[in-house]
MIDOSE-1310 file (N, C-alpha, C; in nm, 2 decimals, decimal comma, always signed):
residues 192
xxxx	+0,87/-0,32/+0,90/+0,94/-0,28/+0,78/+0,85/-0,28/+0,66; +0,77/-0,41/+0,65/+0,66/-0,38/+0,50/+0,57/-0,25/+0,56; +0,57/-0,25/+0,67/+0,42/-0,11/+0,66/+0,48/-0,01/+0,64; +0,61/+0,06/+0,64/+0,68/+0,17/+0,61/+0,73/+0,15/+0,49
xxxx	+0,76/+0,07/+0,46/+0,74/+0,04/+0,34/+0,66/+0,07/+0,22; +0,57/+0,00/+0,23/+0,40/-0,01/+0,18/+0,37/+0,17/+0,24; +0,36/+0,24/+0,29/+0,31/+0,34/+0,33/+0,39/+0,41/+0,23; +0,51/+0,44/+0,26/+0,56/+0,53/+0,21/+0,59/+0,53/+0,01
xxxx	+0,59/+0,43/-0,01/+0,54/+0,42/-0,18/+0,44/+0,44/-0,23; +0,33/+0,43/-0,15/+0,18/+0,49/-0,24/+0,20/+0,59/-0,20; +0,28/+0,70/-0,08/+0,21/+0,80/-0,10/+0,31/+0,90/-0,18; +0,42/+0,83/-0,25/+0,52/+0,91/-0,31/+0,46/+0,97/-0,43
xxxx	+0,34/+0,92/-0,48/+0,27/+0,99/-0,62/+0,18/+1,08/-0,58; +0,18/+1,13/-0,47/+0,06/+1,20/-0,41/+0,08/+1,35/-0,45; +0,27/+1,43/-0,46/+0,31/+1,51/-0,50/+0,28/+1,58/-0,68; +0,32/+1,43/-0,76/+0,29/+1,47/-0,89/+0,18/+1,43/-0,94
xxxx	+0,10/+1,39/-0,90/+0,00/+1,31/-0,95/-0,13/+1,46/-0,96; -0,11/+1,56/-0,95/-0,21/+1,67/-1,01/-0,16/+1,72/-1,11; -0,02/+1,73/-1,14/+0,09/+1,73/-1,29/+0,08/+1,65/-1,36; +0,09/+1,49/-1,33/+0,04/+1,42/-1,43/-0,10/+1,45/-1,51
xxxx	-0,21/+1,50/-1,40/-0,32/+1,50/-1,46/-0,33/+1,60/-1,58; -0,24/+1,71/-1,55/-0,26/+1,81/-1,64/-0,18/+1,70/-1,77; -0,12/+1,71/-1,77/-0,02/+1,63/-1,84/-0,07/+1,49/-1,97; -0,17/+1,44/-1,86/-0,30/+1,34/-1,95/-0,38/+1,44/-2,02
xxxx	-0,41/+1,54/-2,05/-0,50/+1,65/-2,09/-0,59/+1,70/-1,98; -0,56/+1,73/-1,90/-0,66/+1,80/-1,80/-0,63/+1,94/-1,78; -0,72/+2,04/-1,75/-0,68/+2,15/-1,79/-0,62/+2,19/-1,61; -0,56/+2,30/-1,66/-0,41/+2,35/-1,49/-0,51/+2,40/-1,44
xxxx	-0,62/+2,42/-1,43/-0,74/+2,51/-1,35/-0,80/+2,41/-1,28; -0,80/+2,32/-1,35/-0,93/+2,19/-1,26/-0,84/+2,08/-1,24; -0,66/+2,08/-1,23/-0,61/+1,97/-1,20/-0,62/+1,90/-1,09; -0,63/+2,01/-0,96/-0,63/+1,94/-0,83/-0,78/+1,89/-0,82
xxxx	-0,87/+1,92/-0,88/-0,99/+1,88/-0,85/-0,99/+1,71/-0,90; -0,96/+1,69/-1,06/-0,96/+1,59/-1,08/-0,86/+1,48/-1,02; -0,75/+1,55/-1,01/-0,65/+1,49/-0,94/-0,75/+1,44/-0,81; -0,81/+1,48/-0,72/-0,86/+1,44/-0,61/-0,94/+1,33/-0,64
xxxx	-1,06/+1,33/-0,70/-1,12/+1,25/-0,80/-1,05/+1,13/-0,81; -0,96/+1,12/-0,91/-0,86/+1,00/-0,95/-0,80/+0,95/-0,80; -0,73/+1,05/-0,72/-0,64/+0,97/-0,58/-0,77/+0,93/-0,54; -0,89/+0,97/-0,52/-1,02/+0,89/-0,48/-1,01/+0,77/-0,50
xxxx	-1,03/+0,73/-0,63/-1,04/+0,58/-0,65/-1,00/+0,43/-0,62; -0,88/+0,42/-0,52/-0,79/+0,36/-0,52/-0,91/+0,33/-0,34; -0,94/+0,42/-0,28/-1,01/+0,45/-0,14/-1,17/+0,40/-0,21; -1,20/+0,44/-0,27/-1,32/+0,38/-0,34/-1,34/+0,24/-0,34
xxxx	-1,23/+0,18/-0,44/-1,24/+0,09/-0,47/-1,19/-0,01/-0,35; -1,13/+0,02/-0,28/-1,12/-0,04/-0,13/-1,22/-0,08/-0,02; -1,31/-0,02/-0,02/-1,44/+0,01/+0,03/-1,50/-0,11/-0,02; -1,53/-0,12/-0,14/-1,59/-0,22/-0,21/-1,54/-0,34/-0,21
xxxx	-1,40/-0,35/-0,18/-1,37/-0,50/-0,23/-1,26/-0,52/-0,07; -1,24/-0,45/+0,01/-1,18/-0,48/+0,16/-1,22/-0,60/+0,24; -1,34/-0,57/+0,25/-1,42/-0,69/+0,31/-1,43/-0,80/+0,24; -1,39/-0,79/+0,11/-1,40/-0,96/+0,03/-1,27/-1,00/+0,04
xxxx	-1,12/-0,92/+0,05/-1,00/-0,95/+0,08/-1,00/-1,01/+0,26; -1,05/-0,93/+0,34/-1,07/-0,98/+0,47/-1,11/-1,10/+0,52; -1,22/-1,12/+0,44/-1,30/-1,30/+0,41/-1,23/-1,38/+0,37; -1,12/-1,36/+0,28/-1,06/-1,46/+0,20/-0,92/-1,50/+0,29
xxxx	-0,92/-1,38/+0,34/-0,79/-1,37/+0,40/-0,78/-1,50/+0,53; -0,92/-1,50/+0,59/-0,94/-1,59/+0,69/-0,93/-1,74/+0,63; -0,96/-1,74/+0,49/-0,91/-1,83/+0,47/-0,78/-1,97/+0,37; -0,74/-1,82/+0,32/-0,62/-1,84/+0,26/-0,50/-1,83/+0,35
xxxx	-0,52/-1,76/+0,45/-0,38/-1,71/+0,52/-0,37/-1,52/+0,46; -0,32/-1,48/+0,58/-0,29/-1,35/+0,58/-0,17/-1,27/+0,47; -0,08/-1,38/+0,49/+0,05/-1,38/+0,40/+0,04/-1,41/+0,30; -0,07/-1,49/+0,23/-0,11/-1,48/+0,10/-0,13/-1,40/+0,02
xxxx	-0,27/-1,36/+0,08/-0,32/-1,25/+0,05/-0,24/-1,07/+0,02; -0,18/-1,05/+0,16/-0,05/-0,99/+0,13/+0,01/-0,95/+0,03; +0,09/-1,08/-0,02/+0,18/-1,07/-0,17/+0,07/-1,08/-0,25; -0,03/-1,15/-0,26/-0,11/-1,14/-0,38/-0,16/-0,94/-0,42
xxxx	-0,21/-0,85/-0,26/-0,22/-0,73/-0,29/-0,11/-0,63/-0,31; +0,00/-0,71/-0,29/+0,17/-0,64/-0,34/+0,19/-0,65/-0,41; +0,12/-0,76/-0,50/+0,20/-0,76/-0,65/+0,10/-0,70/-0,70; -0,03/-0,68/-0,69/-0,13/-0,60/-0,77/-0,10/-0,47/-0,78
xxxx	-0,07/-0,44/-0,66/-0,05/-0,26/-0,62/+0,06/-0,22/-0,69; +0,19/-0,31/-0,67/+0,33/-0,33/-0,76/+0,27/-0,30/-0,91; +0,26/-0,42/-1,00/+0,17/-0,41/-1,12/+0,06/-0,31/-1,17; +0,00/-0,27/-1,06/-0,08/-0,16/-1,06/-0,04/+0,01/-1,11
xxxx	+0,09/-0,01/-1,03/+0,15/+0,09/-1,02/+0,23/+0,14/-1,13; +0,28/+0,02/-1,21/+0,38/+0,03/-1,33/+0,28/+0,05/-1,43; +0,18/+0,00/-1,44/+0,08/-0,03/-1,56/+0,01/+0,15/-1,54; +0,01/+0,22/-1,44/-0,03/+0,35/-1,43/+0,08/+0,46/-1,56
xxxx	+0,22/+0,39/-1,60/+0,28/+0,50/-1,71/+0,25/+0,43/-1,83; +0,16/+0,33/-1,84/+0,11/+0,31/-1,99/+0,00/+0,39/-2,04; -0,08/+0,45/-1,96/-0,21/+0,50/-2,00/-0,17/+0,63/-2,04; -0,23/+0,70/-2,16/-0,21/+0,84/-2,15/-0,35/+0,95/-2,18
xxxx	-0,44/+0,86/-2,12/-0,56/+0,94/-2,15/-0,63/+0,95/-1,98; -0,73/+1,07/-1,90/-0,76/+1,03/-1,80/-0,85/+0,94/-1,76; -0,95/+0,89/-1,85/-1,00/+0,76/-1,84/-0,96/+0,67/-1,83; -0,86/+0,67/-1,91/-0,81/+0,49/-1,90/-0,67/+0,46/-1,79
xxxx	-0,64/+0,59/-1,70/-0,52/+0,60/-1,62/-0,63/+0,59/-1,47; -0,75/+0,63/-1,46/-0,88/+0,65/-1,40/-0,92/+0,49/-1,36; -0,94/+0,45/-1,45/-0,94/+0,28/-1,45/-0,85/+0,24/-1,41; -0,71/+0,26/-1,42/-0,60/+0,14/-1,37/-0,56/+0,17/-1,25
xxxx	-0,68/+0,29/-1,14/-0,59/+0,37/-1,06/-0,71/+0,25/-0,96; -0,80/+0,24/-1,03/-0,93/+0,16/-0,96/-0,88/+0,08/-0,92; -0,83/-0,02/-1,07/-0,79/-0,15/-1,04/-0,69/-0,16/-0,93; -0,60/-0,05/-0,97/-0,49/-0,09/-0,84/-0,53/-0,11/-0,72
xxxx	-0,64/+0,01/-0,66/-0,74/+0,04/-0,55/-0,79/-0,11/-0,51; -0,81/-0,21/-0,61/-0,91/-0,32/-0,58/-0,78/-0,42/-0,52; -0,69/-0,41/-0,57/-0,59/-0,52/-0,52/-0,47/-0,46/-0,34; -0,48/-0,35/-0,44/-0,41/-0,26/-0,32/-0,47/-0,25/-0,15
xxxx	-0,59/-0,26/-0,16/-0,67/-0,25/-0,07/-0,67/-0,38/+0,04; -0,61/-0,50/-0,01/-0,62/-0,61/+0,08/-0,49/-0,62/+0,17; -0,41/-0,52/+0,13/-0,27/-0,54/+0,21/-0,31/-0,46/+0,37; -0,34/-0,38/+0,34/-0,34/-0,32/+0,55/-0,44/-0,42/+0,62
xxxx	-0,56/-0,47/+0,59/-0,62/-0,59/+0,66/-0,54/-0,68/+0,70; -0,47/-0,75/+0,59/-0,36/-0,86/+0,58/-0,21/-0,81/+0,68; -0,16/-0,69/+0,69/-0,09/-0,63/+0,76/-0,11/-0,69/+0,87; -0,28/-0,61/+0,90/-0,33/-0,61/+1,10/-0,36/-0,73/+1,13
xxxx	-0,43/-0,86/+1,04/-0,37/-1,01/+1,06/-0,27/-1,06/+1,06; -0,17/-0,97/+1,06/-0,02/-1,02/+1,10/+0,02/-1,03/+1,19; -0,05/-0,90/+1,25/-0,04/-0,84/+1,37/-0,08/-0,89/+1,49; -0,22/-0,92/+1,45/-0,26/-1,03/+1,54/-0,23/-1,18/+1,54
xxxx	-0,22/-1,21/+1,47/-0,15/-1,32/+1,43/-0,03/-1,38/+1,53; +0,06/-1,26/+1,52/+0,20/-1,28/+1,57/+0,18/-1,21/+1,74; +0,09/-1,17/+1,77/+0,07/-1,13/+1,94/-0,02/-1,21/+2,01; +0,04/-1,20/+2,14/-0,09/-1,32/+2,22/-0,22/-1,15/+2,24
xxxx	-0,28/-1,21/+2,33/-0,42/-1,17/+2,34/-0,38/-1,02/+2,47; -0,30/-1,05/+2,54/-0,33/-0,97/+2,63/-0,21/-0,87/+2,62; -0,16/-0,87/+2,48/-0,03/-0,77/+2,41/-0,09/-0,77/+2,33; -0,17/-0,69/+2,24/-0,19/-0,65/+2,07/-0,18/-0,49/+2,11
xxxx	-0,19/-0,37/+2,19/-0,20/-0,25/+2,18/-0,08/-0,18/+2,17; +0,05/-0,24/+2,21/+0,14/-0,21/+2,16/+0,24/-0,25/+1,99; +0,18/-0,36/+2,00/+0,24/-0,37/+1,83/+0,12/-0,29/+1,72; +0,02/-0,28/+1,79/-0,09/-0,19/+1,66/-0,07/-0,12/+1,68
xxxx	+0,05/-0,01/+1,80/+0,07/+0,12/+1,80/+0,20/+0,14/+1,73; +0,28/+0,07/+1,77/+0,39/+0,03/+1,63/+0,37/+0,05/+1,50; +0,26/-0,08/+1,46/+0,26/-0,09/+1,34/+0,22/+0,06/+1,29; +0,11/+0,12/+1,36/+0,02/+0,27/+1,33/+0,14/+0,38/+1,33
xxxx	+0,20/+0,35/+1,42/+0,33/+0,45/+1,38/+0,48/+0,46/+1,28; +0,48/+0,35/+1,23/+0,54/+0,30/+1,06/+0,47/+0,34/+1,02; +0,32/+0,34/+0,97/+0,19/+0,37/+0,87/+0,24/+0,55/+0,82; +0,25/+0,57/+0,99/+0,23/+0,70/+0,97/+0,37/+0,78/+0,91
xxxx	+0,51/+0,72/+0,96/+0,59/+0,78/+0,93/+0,61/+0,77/+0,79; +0,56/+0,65/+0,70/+0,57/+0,57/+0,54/+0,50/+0,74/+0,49; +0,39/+0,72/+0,55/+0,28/+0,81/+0,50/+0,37/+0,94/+0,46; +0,45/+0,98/+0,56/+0,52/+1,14/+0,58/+0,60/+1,14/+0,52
xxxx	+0,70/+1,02/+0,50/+0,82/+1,01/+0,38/+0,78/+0,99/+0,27; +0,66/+0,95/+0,26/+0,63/+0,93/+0,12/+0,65/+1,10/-0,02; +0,54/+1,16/+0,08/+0,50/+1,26/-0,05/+0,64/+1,36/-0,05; +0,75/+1,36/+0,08/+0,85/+1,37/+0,05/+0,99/+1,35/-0,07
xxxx	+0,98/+1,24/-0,02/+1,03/+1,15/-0,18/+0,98/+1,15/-0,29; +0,81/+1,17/-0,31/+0,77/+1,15/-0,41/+0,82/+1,35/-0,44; +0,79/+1,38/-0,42/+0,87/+1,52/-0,49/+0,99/+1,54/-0,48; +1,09/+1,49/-0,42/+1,19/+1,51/-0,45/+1,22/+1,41/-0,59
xxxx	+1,17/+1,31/-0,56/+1,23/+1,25/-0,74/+1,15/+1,29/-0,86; +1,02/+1,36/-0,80/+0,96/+1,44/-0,91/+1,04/+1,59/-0,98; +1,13/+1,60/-0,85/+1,16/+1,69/-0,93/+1,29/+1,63/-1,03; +1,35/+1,53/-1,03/+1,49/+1,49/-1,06/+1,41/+1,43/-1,19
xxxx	+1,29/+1,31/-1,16/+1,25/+1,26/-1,29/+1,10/+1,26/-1,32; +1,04/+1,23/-1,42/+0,88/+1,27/-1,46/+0,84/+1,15/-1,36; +0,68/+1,21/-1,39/+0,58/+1,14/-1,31/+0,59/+1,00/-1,33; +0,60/+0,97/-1,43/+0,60/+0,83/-1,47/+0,70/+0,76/-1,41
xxxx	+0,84/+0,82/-1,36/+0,97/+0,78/-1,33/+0,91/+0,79/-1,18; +0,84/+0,86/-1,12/+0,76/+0,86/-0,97/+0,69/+0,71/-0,98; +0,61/+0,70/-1,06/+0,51/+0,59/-1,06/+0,61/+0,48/-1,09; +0,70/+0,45/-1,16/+0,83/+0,35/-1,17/+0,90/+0,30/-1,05
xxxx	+0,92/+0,39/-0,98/+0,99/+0,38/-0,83/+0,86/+0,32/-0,73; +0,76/+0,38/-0,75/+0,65/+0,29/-0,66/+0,62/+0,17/-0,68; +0,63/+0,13/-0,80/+0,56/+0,03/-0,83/+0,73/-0,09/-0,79; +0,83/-0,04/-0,82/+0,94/-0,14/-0,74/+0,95/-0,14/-0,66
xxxx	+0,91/-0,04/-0,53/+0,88/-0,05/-0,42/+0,80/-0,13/-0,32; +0,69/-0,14/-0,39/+0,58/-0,23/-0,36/+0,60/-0,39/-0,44; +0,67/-0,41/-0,53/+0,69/-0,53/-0,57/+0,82/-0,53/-0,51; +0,87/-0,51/-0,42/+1,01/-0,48/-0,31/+0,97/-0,56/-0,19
xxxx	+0,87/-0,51/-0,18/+0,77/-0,52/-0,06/+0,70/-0,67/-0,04; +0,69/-0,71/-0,17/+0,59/-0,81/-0,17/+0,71/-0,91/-0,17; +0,80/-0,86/-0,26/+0,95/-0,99/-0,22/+0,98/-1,04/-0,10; +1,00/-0,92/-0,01/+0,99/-0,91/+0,13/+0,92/-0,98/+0,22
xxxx	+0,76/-0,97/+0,15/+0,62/-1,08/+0,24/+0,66/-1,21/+0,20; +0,67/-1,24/+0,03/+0,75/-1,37/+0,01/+0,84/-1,47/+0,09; +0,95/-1,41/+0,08/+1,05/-1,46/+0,12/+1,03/-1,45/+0,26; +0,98/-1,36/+0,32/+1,03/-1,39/+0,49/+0,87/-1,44/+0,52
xxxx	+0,79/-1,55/+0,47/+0,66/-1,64/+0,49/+0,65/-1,70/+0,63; +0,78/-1,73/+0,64/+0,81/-1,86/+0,83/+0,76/-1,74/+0,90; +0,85/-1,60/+0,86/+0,84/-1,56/+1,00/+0,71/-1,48/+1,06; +0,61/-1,45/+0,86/+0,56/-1,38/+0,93/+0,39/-1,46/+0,94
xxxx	+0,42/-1,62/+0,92/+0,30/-1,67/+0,96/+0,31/-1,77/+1,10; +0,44/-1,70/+1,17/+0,45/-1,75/+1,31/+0,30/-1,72/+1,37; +0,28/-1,80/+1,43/+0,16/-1,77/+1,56/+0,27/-1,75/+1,73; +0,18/-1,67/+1,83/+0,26/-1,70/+1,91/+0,11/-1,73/+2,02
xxxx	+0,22/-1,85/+2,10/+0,10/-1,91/+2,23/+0,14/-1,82/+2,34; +0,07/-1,86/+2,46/+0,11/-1,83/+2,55/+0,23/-1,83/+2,63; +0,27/-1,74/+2,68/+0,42/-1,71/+2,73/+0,41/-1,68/+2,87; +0,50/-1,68/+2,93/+0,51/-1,63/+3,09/+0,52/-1,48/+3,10
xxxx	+0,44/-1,43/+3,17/+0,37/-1,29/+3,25/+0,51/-1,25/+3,21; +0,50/-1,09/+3,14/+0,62/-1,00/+3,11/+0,71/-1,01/+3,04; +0,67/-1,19/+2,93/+0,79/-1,19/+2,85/+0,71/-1,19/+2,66; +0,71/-1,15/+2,63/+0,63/-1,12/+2,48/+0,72/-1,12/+2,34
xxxx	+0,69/-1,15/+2,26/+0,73/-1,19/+2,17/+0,63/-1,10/+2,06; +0,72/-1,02/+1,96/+0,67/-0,90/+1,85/+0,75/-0,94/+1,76; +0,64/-0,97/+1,64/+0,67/-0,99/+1,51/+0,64/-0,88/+1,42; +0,66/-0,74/+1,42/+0,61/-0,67/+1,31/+0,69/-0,66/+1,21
């Protein structure tokens, strides 16, 4: 449920977010360019700071980590309809990128986490197929409410979605920092 979740709210801004750009002052001829540029950042800034969330992760706990990159990406996401210039909407797309980025690592340590050793190919095919469906409903929804309310009202709905999300990692902590041991041949236990 969080990875369909989580999927399908980042990618609901994916529709307006070349409109917004025009909208911050970018000109309608080079929107999608910059627009690509800016969705860059968030994948940029993941790159860079993934592996420091993955480190930490091993030692904080997975679930931690989690809510801490839910509430960023949440916060991240609200703090995206304060800016009205492309620089400074540029920058908070980063920042979100930096916090945002620790949640799918923290995900697939859930993942493992909660499967024994000789079952993880079927719950990472699970989890990959939520990913994907979040992914597909996302820019769906994000244009359908783009067309009902402005970008900012897009980026409004994301950012409760993901702070939805992280309520979600919160509150359900027991279940999803279960470990599971070994079990008898054919009987498995899946926590996604």
């Amino acid at each position: 449920m969080l990875t369909v979740v989580t999927s399908c709210s980042v990618m609901t801004v994916e529709p307006v977010l070349p409109l917004y750009i025009v909208k911050l002052g970018g000109t309608s001829d080079k929107a999608s360019f910059v627009a690509g540029i800016v969705f860059s950042l968030p994948g940029i800034a993941s790159a860079m700071f993934a592996p420091l969330w993955g480190k930490w992760s091993d030692k904080v706990g997975f679930q931690r980590v989690l809510v801490i990159g839910l509430l960023g990406g949440g916060i991240g996401s609200l703090a995206q309809i304060l800016f009205g210039h492309i620089l400074e909407f540029s920058i908070i797309r980063f920042v979100y990128g930096i916090f945002f980025c620790a949640v799918y690592p923290a995900l697939n340590g859930l993942v493992v986490k909660s499967t024994t050793d000789d079952f993880r190919g079927r719950p990472f095919g699970l989890n990959q197929t939520v990913n994907q469906i979040g992914g597909m409903v996302g820019p769906m929804l994000g244009g359908f409410l783009g067309g009902i309310f402005s970008a900012q009202g897009v980026f409004l709905i994301t950012g409760i979605l993901l702070l939805s999300a992280m309520g979600m990692a919160y509150w359900n902590a027991k279940d999803l920092n279960r470990t599971v041991g070994k079990v008898a041949p054919g009987k498995y236990h899946i926590n996604i």
